[in-house]
VOGU-3710 file (C-alpha; in Angstrom, 3 decimals, decimal comma):
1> xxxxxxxxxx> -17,614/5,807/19,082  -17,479/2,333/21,212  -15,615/2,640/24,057  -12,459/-0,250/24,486  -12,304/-0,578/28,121  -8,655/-0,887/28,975  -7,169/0,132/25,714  -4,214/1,768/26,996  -3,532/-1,031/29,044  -3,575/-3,762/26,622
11> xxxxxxxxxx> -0,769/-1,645/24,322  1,856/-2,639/26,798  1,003/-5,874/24,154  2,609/-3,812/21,314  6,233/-4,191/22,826  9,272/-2,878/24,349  10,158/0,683/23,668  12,378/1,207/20,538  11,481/5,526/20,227  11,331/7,345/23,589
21> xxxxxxxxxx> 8,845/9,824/24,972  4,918/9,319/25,189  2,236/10,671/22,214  2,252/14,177/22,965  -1,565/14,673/21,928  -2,542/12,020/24,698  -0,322/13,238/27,370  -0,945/16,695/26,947  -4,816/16,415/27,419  -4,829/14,280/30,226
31> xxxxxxxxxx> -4,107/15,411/34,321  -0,711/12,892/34,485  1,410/12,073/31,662  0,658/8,589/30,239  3,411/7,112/28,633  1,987/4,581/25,732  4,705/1,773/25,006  5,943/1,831/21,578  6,551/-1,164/19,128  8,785/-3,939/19,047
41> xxxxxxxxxx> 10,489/-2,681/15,352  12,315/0,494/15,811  11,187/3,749/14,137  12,328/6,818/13,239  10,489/10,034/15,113  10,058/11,227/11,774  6,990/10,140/9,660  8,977/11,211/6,356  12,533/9,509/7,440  12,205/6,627/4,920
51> xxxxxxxxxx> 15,768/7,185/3,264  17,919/4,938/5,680  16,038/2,401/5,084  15,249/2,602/1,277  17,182/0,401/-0,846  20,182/2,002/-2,912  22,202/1,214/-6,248  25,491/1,312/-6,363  25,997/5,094/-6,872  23,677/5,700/-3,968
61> xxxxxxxxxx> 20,873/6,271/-5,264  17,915/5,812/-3,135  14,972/3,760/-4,693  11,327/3,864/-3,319  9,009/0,770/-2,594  7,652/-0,171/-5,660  3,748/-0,112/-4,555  2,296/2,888/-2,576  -1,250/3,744/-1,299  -2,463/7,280/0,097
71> xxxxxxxxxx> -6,082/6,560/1,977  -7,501/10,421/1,727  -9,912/10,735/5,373  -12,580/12,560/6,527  -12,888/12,307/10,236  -16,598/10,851/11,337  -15,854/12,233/15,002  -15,699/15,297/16,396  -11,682/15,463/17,600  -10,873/13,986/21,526
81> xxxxxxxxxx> -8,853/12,030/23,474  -11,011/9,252/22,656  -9,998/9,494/18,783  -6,672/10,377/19,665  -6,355/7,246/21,706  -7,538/5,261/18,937  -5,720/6,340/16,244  -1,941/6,263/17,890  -2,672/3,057/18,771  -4,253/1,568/15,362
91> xxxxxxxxxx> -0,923/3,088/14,451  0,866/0,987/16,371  -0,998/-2,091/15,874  0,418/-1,479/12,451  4,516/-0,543/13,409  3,621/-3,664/15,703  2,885/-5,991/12,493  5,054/-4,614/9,733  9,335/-3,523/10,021  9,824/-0,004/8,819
101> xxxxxxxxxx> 11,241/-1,218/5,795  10,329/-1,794/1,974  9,920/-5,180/2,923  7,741/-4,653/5,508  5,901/-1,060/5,298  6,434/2,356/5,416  3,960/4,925/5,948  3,252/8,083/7,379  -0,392/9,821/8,708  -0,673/13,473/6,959
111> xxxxxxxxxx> -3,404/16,191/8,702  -5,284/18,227/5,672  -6,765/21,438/5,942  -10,501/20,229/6,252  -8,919/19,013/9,491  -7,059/22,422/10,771  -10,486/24,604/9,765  -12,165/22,112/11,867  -10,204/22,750/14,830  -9,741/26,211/14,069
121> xxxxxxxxxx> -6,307/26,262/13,695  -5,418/26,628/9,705  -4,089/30,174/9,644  -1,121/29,330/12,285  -0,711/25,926/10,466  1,839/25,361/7,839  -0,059/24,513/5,508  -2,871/26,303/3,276  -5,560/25,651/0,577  -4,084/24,401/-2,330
131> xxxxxxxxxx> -4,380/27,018/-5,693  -4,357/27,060/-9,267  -0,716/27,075/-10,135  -0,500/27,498/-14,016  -3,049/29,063/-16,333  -3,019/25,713/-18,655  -4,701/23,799/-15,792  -7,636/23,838/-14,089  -7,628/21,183/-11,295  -9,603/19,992/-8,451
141> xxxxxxxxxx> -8,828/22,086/-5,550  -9,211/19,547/-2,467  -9,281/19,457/0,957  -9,586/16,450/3,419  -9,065/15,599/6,994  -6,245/13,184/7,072  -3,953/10,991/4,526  -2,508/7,960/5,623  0,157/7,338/3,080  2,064/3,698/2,971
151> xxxxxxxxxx> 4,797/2,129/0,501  5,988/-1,337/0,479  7,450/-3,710/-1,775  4,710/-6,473/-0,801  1,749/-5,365/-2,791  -0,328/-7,328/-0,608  0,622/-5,621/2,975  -1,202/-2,616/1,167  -4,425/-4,403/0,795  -3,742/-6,047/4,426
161> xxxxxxxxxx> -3,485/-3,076/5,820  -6,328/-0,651/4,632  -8,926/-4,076/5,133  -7,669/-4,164/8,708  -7,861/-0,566/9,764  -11,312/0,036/8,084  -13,057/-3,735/8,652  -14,804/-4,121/11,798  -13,161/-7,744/12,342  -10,463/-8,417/9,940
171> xxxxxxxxxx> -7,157/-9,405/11,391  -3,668/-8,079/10,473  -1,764/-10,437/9,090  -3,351/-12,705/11,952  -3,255/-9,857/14,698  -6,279/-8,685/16,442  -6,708/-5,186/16,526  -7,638/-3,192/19,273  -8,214/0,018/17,126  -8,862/0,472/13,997
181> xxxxxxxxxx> -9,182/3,336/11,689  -12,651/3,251/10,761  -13,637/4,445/14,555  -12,472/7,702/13,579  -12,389/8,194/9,738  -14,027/7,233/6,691  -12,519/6,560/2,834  -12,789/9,690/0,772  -10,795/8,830/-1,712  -7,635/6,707/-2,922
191> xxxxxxxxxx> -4,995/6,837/-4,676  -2,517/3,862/-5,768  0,911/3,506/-8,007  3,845/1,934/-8,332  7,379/2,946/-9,131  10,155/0,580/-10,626  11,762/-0,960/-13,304  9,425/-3,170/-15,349  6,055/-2,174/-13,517  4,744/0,535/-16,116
201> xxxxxxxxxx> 5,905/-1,899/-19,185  3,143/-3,969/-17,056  0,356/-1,612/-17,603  -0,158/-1,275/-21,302  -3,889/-1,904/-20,962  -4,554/1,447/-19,258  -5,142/4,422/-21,815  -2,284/6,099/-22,900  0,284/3,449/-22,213  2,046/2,247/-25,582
211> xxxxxxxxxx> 3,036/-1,040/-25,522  6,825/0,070/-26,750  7,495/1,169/-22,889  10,844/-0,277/-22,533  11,019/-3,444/-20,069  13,161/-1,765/-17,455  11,725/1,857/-17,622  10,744/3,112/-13,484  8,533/5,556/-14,502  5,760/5,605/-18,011
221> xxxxxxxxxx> 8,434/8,250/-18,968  11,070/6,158/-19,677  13,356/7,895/-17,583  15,192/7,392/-13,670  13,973/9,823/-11,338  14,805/10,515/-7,592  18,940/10,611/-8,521  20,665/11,393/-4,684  21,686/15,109/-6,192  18,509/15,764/-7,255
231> xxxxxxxxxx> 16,892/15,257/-3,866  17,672/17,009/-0,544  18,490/15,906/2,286  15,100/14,930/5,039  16,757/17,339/7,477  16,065/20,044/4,884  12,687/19,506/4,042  12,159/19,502/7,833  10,670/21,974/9,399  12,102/23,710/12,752
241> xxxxxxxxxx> 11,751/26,570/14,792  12,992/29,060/12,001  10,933/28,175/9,686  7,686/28,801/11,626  6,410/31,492/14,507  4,536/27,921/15,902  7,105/25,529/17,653  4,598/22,767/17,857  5,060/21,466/14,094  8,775/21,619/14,884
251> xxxxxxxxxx> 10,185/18,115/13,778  6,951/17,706/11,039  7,365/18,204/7,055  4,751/19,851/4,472  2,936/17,226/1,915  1,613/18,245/-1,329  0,238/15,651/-3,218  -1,426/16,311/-6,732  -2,750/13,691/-9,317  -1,657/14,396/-13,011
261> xxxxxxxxxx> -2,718/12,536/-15,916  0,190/12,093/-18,742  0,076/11,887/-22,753  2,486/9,190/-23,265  1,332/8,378/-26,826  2,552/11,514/-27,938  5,458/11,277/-25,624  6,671/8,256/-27,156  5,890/8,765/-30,162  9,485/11,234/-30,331
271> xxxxxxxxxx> 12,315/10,538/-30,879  14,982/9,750/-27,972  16,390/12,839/-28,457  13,565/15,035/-28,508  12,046/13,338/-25,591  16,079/13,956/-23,763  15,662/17,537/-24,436  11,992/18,050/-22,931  13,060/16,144/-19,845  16,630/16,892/-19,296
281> xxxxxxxxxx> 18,035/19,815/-21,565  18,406/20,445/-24,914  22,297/20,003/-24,908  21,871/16,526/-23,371  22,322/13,508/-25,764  20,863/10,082/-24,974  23,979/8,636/-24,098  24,581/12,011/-22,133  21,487/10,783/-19,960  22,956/6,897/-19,706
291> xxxxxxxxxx> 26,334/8,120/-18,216  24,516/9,998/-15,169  25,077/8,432/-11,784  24,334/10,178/-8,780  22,688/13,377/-10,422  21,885/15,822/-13,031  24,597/18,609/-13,547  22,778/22,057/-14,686  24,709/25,161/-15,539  22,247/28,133/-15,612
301> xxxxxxxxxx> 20,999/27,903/-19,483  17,646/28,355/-19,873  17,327/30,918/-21,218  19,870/30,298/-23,798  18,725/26,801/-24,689  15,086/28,365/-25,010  16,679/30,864/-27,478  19,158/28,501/-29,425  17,259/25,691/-29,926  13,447/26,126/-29,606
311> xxxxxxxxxx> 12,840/24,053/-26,724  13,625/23,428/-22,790  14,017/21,131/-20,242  11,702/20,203/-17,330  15,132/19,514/-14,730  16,802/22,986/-15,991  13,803/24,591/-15,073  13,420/23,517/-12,206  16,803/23,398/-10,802  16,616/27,058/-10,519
321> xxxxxxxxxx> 14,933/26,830/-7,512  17,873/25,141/-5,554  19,004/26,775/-2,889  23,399/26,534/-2,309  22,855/24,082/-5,134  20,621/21,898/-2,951  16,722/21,266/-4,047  14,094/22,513/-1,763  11,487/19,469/-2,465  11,907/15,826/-1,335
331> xxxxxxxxxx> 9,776/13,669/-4,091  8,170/10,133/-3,447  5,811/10,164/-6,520  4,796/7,636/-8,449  2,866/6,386/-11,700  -0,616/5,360/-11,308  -3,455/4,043/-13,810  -6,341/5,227/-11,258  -9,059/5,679/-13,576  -7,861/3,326/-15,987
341> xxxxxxxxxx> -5,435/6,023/-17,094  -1,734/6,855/-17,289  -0,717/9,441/-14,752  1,571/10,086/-11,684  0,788/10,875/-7,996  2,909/13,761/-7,188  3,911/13,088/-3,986  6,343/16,121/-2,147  7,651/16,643/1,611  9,241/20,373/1,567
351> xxxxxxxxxx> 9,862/22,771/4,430  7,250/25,260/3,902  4,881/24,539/0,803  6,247/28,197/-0,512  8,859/25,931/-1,678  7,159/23,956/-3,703  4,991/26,611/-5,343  8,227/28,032/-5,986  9,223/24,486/-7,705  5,906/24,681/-9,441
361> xxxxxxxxxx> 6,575/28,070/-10,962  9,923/27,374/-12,580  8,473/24,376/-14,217  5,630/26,454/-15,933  8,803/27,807/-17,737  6,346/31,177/-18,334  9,754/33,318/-18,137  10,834/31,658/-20,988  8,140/32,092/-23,621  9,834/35,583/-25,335
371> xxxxxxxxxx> 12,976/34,155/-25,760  11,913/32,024/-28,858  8,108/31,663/-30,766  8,860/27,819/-30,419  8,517/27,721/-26,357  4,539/28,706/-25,951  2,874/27,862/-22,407  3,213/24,265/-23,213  4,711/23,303/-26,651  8,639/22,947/-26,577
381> xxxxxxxxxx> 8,478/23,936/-22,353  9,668/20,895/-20,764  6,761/18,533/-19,935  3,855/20,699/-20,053  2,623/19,401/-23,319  2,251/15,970/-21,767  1,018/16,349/-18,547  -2,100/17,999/-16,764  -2,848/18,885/-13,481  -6,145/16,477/-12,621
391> xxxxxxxxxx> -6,132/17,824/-8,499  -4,249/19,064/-5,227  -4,234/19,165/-2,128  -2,310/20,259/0,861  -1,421/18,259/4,392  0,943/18,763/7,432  3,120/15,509/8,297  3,671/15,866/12,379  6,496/13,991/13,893  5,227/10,014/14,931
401> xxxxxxxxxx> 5,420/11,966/18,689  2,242/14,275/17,996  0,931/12,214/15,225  -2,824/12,069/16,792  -4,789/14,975/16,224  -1,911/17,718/16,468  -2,282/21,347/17,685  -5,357/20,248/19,092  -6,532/21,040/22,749  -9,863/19,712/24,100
//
């Protein structure tokens, strides 16, 4: 790697401090403390804390930028203060250029497990390999060094963004970087979506998307997602000292993220009420589903419905998994043609990633399959007849503190 001769000097160029404290991975390695000046918009300590600042409706619903980008890394260095110097502040050259804000960009840098086997440190990390989760798929188990995931409502900061990081010259929005990702990592893979109303009716020329999506639909189901009860609370999903032996991913999150690819034709091709009770429950009616505000209210029916009527719901299922009636998953997915295909980017945050395997499990619905011959693996079992699993993989989301190279020690 080139060396930048006065790097940490020319930061104090990034602005006033806004978040206090110094990286933790640069401080810790070095013999004093150095203390690198944050940016001149204030952010949260939190990579995942995006809901104060996400847009609501007027139930309080939180909406998510309607264009998102996850860069999957491998590192091309071996980990160091060197790297770790570079990438905290190619981070901030970013925070420096961009509010945290839909309007501006939000984003967060995610460590995979490729990355914790490299520094020998996966088994007392909080995260794991991913695994097959249902017999009916059979995805790509993957494994990377790093995600950098970012959401905005400017489709073009996106674009701005990954040139800038990964182009040896390219300015930010007319900054000059000092660092830039592609010192440190390469471009394994990407994945891109969108989430909001009219943006899948404006994909119709990727397979699988009918043209009869309705104008106003978020997602290529047709359907809201992301309602304020169905999502808990970023203090929940966050991990502290209970929840791990390991103190030092205190303040971080877990990140699944899997890609699935969705068989709308067939989706659509029900009727409103059929496609109600796959998604909802099967004693929901259409206009049931238009009267909900701020969230989805499930009495504990499963099994019944599965035995009454022949069919169940993917949010029934799943909403046995709350915990004192809270859920245990924070989602930020969104649909995506990668591959010229309809499909969604599962996108979670979640305590300890036992939580969402635990998610995962309900929605197989597998419990379910003797209370009716209807309800099979798949048919008549939520969304499972529509959706498969393409690939998965697993990261660790450290605090913006410790967000260079964490839990490692030269």
């Amino acid at each position: 790697m080139p060396s930048r001769r006065g790097l940490l000097g020319r930061l104090v160029a990034l602005g006033a401090a806004t978040i206090p404290g110094c990286s933790a991975v640069l401080s810790r390695r070095r013999n004093s403390p150095v203390s690198l000046p944050p940016n001149p918009h204030e952010v949260p300590d939190r990579q995942h804390a995006w809901d104060a600042v996400l847009h609501t409706d007027e139930h309080g619903n939180r909406h998510p930028p309607r264009h998102h980008r996850v860069l999957l890394l491998e590192l091309d260095v071996e980990p160091s203060v060197e790297a770790a110097d570079t990438v905290e502040t190619a981070m901030r050259e970013v925070e420096a250029t961009y509010e945290w804000s839909p309007e501006g960009l939000l984003h967060a840098l995610a460590w995979g497990t490729d990355y914790f086997e490299r520094i020998d440190e996966l088994d007392t990390s909080p995260i794991r390999k991913p695994e097959v989760l249902s017999r009916t798929d059979d995805p790509d188990l993957l494994s990377y060094d790093a995600a950098l995931v970012l959401a905005t409502d400017v489709p073009s900061h996106l674009v701005r963004t990954e040139t800038a990081l990964f182009s040896e010259s390219d300015p930010l929005e007319g900054r000059d970087l000092d660092a830039r990702f592609g010192e440190v990592f390469s471009i394994a893979a990407r994945r891109t979506g969108f989430h909001g109303a009219g943006l899948p009716a404006e994909h119709t020329d990727a397979e699988g998307v009918p043209n009869d999506i309705p104008q106003d639909a978020p997602m290529f189901t047709g359907f809201m997602s992301m309602r304020r009860g169905t999502q808990p609370s970023e203090d929940r999903i966050t991990i502290d000292g209970g929840a791990l032996d390991d103190s030092r991913f205190d303040g971080g999150t877990t990140m699944h993220l899997s890609h699935l690819s969705e068989s709308l034709d067939d989706w659509w091709a029900m009727a409103d009420e059929e496609r109600v009770a796959r998604m909802f429950s099967p004693d929901f009616s259409p206009s049931d589903v238009d009267s909900l505000t701020d969230t989805v209210p499930f009495a504990d029916s499963a099994f019944d419905h599965a035995a009454e009527f022949g069919v169940v719901g993917h949010h029934e299922k799943v909403a046995r998994t709350r915990e004192d009636g809270q859920p245990v998953i924070l989602r930020r997915d969104f649909n995506t043609t990668d591959g010229g295909r309809a499909g969604v980017h599962f996108l979670s945050f979640q305590a300890s990633l036992d939580d969402f395997v635990a998610t995962r499990k309900a929605m197989n619905g597998w419990f379910l399959r003797n209370e009716h011959e209807q309800v099979t693996d798949r048919k008549n079992n939520g969304l499972l007849n529509f959706i498969e699993v393409e690939s998965r993989a697993n990261f660790y989301v450290p605090p913006r503190s410790d967000r260079a190279f964490p839990a490692f020690s030269p």
